[in-house]
C-alpha positions as CSV (number, residue, x, y, z in Angstrom):
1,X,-33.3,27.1,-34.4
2,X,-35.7,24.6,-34.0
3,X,-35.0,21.1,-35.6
4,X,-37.3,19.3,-38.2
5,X,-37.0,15.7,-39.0
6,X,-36.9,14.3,-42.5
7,X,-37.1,11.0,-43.7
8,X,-35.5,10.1,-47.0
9,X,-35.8,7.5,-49.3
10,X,-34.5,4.0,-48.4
11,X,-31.2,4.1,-49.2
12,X,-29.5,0.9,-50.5
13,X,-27.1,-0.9,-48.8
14,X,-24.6,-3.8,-49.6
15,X,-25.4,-6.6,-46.8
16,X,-24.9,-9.9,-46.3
17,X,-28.3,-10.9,-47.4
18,X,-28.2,-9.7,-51.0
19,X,-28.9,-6.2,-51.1
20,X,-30.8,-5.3,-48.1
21,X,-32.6,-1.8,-48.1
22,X,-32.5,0.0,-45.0
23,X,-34.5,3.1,-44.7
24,X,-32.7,6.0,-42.1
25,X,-34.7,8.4,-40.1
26,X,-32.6,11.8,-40.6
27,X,-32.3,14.9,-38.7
28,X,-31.1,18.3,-40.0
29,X,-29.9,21.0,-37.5
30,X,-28.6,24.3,-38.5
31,X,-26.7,23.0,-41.5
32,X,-25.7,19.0,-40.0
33,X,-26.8,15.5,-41.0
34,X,-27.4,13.4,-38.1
35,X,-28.6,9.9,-37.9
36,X,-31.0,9.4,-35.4
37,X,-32.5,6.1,-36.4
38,X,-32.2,3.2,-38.2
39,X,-35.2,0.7,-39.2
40,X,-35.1,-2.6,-40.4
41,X,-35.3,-3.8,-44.1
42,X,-38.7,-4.6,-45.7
43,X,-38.3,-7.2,-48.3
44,X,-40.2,-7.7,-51.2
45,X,-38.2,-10.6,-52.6
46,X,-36.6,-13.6,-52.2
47,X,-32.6,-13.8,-52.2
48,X,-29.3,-16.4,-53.0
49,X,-28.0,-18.3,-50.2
50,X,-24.9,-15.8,-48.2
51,X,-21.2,-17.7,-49.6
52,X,-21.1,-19.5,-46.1
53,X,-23.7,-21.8,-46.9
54,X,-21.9,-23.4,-49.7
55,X,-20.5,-26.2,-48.0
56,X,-16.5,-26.9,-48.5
57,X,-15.9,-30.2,-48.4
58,X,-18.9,-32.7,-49.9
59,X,-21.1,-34.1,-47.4
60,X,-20.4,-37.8,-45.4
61,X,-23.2,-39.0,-47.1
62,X,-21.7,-39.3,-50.9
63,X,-19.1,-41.2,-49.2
64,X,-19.7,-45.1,-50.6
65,X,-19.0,-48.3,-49.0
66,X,-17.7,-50.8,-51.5
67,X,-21.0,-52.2,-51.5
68,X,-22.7,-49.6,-51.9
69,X,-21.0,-48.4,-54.7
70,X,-21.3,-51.9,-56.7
71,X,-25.2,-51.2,-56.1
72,X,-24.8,-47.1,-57.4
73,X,-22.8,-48.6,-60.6
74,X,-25.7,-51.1,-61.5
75,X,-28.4,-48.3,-61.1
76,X,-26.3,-46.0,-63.3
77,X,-25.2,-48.0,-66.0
78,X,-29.1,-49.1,-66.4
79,X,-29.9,-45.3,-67.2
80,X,-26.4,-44.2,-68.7
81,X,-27.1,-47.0,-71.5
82,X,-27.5,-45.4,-74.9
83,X,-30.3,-47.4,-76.1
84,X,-32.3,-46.5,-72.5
85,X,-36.0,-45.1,-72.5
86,X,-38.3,-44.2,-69.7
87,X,-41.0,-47.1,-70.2
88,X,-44.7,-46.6,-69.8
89,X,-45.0,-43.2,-71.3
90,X,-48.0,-42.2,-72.2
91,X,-47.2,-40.0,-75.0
92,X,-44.0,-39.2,-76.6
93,X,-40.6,-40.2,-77.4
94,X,-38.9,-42.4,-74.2
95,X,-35.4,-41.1,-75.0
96,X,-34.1,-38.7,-71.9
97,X,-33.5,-35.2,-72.6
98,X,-31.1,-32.5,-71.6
99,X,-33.0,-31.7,-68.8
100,X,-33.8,-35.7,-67.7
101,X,-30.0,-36.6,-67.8
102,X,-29.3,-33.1,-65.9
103,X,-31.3,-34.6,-63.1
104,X,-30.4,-37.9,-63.0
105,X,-27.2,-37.0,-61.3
106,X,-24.6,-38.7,-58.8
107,X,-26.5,-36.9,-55.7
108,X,-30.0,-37.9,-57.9
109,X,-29.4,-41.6,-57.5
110,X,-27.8,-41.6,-54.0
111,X,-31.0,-40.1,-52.6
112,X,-33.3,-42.4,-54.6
113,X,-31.1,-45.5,-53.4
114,X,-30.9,-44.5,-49.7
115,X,-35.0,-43.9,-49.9
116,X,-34.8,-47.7,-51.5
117,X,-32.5,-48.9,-48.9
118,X,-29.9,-49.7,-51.5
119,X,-32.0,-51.9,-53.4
120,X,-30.9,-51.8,-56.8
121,X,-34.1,-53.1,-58.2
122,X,-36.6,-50.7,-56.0
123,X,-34.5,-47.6,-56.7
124,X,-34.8,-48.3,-61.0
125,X,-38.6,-48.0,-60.6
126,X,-38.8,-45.4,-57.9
127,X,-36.3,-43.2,-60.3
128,X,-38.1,-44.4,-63.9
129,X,-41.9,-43.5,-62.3
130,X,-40.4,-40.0,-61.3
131,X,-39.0,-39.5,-65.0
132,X,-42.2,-40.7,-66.0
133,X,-44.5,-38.2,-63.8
134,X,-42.0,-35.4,-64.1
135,X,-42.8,-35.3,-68.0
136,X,-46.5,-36.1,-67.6
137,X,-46.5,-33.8,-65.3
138,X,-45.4,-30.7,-67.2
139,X,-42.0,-29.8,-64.8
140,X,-39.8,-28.7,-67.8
141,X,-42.6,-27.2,-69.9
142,X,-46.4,-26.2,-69.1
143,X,-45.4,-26.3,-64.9
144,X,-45.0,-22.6,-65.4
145,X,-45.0,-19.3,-62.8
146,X,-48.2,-18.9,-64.9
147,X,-49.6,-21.8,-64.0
148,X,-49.6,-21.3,-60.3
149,X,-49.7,-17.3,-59.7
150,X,-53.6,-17.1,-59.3
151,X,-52.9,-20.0,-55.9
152,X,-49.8,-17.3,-54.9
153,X,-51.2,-14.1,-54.6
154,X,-52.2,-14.4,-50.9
155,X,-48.8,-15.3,-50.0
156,X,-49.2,-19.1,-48.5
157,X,-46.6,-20.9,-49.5
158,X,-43.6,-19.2,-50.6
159,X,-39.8,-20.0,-50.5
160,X,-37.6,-17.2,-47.7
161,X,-34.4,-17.4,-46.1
162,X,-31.8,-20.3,-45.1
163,X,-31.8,-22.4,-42.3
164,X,-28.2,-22.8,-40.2
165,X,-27.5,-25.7,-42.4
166,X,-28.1,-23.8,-45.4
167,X,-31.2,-25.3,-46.4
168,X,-34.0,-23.0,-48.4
169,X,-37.5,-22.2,-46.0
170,X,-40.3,-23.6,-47.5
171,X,-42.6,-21.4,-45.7
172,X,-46.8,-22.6,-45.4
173,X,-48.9,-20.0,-43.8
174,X,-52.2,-22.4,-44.0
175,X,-54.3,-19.2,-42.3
176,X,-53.7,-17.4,-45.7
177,X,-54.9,-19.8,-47.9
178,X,-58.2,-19.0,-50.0
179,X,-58.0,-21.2,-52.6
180,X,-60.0,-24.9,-52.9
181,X,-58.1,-27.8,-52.0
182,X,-57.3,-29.5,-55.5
183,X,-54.7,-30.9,-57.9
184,X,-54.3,-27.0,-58.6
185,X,-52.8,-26.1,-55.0
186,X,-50.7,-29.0,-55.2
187,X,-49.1,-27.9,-58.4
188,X,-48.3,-25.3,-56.2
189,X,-45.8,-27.0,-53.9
190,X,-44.3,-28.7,-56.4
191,X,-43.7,-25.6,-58.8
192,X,-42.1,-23.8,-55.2
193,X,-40.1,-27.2,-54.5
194,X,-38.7,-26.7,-57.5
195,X,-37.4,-23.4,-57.0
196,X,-35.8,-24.0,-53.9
197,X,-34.0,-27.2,-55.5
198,X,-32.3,-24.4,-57.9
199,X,-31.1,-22.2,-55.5
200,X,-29.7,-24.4,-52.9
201,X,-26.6,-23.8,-52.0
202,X,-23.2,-26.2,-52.9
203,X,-23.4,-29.6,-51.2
204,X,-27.2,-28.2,-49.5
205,X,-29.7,-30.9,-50.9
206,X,-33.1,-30.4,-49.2
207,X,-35.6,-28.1,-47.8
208,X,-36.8,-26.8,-44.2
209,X,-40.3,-26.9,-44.4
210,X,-42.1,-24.6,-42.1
211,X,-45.7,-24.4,-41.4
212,X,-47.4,-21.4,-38.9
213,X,-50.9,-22.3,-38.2
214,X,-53.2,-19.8,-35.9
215,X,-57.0,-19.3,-35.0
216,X,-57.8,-18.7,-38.9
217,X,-55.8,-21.6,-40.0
218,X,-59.1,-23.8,-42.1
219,X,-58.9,-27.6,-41.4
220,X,-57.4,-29.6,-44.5
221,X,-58.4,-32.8,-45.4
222,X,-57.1,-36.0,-45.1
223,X,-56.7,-37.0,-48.4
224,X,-55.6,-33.5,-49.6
225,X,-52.7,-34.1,-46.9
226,X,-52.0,-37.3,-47.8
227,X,-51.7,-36.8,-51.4
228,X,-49.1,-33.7,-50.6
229,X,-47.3,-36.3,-48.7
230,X,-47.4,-39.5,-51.0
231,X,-46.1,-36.6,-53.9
232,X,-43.3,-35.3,-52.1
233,X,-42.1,-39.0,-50.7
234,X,-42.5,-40.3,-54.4
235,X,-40.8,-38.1,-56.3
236,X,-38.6,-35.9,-53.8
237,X,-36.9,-38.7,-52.0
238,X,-34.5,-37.4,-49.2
239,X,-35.7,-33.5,-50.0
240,X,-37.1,-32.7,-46.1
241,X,-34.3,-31.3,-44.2
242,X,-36.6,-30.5,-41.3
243,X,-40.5,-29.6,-41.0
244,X,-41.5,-27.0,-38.4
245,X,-45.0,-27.0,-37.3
246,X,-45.8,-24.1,-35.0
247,X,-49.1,-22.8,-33.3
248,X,-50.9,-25.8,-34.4
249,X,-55.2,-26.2,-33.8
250,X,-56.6,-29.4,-32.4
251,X,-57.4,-30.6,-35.5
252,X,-53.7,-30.4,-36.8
253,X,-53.2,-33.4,-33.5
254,X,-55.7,-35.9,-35.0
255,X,-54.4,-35.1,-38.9
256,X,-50.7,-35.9,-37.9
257,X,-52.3,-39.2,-36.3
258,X,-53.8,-40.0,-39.7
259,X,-51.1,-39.3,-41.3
260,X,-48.5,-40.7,-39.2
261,X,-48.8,-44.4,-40.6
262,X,-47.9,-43.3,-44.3
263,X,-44.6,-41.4,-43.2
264,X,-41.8,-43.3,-43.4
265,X,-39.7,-43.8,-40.1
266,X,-36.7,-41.1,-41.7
267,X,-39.5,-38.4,-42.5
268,X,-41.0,-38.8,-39.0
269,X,-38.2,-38.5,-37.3
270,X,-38.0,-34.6,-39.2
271,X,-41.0,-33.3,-37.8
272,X,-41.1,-31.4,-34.9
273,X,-43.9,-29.1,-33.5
274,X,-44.0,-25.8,-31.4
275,X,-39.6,-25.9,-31.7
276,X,-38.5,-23.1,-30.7
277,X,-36.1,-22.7,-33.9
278,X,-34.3,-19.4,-32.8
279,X,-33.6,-20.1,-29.4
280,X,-33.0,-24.3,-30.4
281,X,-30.5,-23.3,-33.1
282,X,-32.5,-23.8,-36.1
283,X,-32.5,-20.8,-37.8
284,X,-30.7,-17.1,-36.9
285,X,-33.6,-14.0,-36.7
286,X,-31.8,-12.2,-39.9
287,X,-33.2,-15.2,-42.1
288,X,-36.7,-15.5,-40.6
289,X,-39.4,-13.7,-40.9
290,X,-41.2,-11.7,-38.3
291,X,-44.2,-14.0,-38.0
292,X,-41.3,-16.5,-36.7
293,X,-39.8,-14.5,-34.5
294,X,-37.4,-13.4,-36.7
295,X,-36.2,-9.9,-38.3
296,X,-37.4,-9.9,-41.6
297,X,-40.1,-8.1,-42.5
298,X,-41.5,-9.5,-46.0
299,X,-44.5,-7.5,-47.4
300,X,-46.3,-9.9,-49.8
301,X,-46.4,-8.5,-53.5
302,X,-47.1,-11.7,-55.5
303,X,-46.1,-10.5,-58.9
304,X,-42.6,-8.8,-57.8
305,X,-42.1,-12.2,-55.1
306,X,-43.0,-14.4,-58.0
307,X,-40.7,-12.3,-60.8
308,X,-37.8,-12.3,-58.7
309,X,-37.9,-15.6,-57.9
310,X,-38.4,-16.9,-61.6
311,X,-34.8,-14.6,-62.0
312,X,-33.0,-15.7,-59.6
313,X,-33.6,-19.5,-59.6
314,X,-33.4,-19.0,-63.3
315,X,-30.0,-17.8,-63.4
316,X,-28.6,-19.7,-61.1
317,X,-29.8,-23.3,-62.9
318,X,-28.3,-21.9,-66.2
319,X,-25.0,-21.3,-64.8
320,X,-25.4,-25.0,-63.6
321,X,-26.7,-26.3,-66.4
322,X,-23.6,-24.5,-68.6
323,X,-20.9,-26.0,-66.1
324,X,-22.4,-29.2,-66.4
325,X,-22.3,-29.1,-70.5
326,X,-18.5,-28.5,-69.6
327,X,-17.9,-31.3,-67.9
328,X,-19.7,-33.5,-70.1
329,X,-23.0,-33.4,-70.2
330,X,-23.5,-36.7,-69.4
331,X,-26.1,-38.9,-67.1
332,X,-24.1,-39.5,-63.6
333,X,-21.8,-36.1,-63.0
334,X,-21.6,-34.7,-59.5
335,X,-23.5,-31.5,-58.5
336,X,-20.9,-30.9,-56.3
337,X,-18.9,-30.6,-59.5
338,X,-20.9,-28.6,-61.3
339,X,-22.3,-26.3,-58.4
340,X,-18.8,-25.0,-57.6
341,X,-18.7,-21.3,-57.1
């Protein structure tokens, strides 16, 4: 009897990546099952970091010298004071709100005092013109998934997988872009940056930020560039874990040149172009995507990417947000505290 192959549905499968789907090529012979193949997952949908990239023991760098911490306590009684409003609001009452006092956490000032190299003084203003943007910007209100879909549904910039360190990818795919450069795009970035920020793991506190150029990769402008850059320094202090630029066109050479003398010496020193980040350590294939040399294969459905994302970022703030009413609620507590699993 001659044997015919069938193939099943995809089958789901607990992983270490959050539900996995693998899809098995089966073959039935005079009455037996027999696997014959297996072939890997297609993803849809972004996923929570694995357990091992919650760290277990908080990192060196919320370790204070004594002057260092006299400099922390001055920043945070300034904004812990009851009477305290942002100043220079264009609209609205200055008072902070649940969510303002939520972010202006222990980890919140340390990064915004190392970007002002512990100067009381410059780390007040750098922190009180974030507040300020963060409002007029819409980030707790009108900065919705809305808002941004119609820039997302070719699939440029996206958040997938977890470096070695733990740190979310930031994926740009510049070649996929169709959209005008504008304030629009940008709002883009900063509604993804967002997202990663909520699902980073215990102890994890920035991004890798990976960019794949080839031949149909359009030329951005200076200015658009720069302003992506001056928005990200400004008001996501000590966010860039690592930035990845691979396959880059000649034009990408003279941009970094421009750009170069508005990076400050900590970002540069993140950058790195044509890494091989497999083979270099940076990332392991079963959190990478194909077009990196990796093993995922993510097939871009912008509505069911964009919907799972909203949930599972969503979820996992809450449960934050819900620990940190626990312990107080108050301007000041550790996320290491409250992000304890």
């Amino acid at each position: 009897m001659s044997a015919a192959s069938v193939v099943l549905p995809p089958l789901a499968a607990t992983s270490p990546l959050d539900g996995a789907v693998i899809a098995e090529d089966i073959v039935k012979s005079e009455g037996s099952v027999e696997i014959v193949a297996v072939t890997p997952a297609v993803d849809y949908e972004p996923f929570l970091p694995d357990k091992k990239y919650h760290k277990t023991s908080p990192p060196e760098l919320l370790t204070l010298t004594e002057e260092q911490e006299a400099v922390y306590q001055e920043v945070l009684k300034h904004f812990a004071a009851e009477d305290y409003v942002i100043p220079d609001l264009k609209d609205g009452d200055g008072k902070l709100t649940e969510e303002e006092k939520f972010y202006l956490t222990y980890e919140s000032f340390l990064r915004f005092l190392r970007a002002s190299r512990w100067n009381a003084t410059n780390c007040i203003k750098k922190l009180e013109e974030a507040l300020g943007w963060r409002r007029e910007y819409g980030i707790y209100d009108t900065l919705t998934v809305d808002s941004i879909k119609e820039h997302c549904l070719n699939g440029k910039v996206f958040i997938f997988g977890y470096d070695v360190d733990g740190r979310p990818g930031f994926l740009d795919i510049p070649g996929r872009e169709s959209s005008p450069e504008g304030p629009c795009r940008i709002k883009q970035y900063v509604w993804m940056m967002e997202r990663a920020v909520e699902i980073m793991p215990r102890g994890v506190e920035s991004v890798a930020v990976m960019m794949l150029y080839s031949a149909t990769s359009k030329s951005t402008s200076f200015g658009h560039s720069k302003q992506i850059v001056d928005t990200l320094q400004s008001y996501y202090p000590e966010r860039l874990g690592r930035c990845l630029l691979n396959n880059g066109p000649f034009w990408l050479t003279i941009l970094m040149k421009l750009i170069d003398p508005f990076l400050d010496p900590v970002t540069r020193s993140k950058i790195a172009v044509n890494r091989q980040i497999i083979a270099e350590g940076d990332f392991t294939p079963d959190q990478l995507i194909k077009e990196w040399g990796g093993e995922r294969e993510l097939v871009w459905e912008c509505d069911r990417y964009l919907d799972k994302l909203v949930e599972i970022s969503g979820k996992m703030k809450e449960k934050r947000l819900t620990k940190w009413r626990e312990l107080g609620g108050n301007v000041g507590l550790r996320e290491w505290d409250y992000k304890e699993e």
